[in-house]
KOLTIPA-237455 format. One line per 3 residues: their letters; for each residue x, y, z of N, C-alpha, C. Coordinates in steps of 0.1 Angstrom, whole numbers. Example, Ala and Ser with C-alpha at 12.3 -4.5 7.8 and 13.67 -1.06 7.14 Angstrom:
as	132/-57/78/123/-45/78/132/-33/78 ~ 128/-22/71/137/-11/71/129/0/79 .
This chain:
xxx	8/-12/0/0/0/0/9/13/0 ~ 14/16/15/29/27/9/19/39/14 ~ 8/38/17/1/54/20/-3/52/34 .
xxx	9/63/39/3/65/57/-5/78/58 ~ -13/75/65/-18/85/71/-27/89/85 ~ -22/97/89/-25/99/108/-40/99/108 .
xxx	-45/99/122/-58/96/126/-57/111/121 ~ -48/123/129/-53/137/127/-57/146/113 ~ -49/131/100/-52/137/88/-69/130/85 .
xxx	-68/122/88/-86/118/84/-94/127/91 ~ -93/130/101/-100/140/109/-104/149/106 ~ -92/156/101/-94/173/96/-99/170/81 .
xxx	-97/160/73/-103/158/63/-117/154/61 ~ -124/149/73/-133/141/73/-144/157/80 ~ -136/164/88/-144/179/93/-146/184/84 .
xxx	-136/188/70/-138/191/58/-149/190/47 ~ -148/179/46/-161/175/36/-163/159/34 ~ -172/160/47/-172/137/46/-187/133/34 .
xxx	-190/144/26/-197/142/14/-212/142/21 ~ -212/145/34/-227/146/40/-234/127/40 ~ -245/127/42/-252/117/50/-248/106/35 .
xxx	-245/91/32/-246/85/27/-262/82/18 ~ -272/82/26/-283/76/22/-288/85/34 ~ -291/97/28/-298/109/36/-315/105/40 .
xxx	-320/105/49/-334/104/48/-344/115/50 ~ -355/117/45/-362/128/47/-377/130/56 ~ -375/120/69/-384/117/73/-387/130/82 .
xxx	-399/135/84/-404/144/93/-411/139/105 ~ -413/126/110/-412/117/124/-415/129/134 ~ -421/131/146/-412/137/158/-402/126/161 .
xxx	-409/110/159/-402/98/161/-391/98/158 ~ -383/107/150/-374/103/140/-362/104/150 ~ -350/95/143/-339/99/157/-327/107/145 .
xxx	-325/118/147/-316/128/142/-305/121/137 ~ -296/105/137/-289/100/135/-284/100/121 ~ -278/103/113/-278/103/100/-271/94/93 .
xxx	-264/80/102/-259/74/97/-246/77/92 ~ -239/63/86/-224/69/75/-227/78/68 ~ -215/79/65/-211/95/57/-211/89/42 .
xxx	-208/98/35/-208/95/17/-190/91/16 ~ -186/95/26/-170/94/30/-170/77/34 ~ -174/80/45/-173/63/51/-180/53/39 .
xxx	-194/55/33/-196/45/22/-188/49/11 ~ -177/52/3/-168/55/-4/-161/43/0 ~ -156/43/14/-140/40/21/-146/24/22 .
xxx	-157/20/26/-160/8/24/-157/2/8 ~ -166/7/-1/-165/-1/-6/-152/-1/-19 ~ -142/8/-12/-127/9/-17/-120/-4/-9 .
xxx	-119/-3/3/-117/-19/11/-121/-30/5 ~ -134/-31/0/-140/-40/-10/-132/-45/-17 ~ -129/-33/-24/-122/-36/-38/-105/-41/-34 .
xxx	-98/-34/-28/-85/-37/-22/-85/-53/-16 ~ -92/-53/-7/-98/-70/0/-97/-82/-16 ~ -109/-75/-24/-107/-86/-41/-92/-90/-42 .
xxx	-90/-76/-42/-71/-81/-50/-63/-82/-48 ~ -67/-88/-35/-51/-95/-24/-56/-109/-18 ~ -60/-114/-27/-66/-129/-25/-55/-136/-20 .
xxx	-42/-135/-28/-37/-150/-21/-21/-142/-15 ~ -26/-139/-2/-17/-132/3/-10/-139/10 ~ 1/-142/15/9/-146/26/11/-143/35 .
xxx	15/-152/52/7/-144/63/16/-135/68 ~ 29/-132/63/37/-128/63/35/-112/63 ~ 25/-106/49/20/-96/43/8/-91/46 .
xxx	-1/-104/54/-12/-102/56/-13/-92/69 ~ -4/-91/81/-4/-81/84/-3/-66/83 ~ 7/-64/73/5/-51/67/-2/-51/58 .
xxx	-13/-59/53/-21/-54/43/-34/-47/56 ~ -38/-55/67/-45/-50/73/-41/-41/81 ~ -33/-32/81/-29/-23/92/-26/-11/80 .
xxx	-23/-12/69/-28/0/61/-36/3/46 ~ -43/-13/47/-57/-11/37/-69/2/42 ~ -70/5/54/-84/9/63/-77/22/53 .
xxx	-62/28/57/-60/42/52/-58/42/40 ~ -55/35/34/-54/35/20/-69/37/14 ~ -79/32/21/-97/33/15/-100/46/20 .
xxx	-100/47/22/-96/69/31/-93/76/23 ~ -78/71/18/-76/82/10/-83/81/-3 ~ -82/65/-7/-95/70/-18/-109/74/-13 .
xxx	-112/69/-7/-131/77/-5/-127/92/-6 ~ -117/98/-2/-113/112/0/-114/117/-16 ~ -106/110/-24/-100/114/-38/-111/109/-43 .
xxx	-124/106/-42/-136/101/-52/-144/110/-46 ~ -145/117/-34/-151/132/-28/-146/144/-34 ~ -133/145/-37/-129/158/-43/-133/159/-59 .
xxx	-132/145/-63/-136/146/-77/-148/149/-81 ~ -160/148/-75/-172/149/-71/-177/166/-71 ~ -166/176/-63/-164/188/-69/-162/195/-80 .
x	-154/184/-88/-147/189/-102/-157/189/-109 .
């Protein structure tokens, strides 16, 4: 993977612009509970993990540690880079 990145960079990226509610709802409830669920950021970052997860099928257990300890940021920074593009 080769892409680090600090909790404090997801943070201030994620205060920035986490693309707002995933799957916003428009319920007017008083019932309703204000919770809005993942972000458009977090369902991005999922299903970049998805895809990363596909293409390291036959990993060795050797690598399998560092693939899990910097797949999570590596899906970050793309959900990040498929949010900014979204701007353009």
């Amino acid at each position: 993977m080769g892409c680090e990145v600090g909790d404090d960079d997801m943070n201030n990226e994620r205060k920035a612009d986490d693309g707002g509610p995933a799957f916003p709802s428009h319920e007017t409830s008083d019932t309703y509970n204000d919770q809005q669920g993942m972000t458009l950021r977090d369902y991005f970052a999922g299903k970049a993990l998805q895809g990363l997860c596909a293409s390291f099928p036959n990993v060795a257990s050797r690598d399998l540690r560092m693939f899990i300890d910097e797949a999570p940021a590596t899906a970050y920074m793309l959900a990040d880079a498929m949010l900014r593009a979204r701007q353009s």
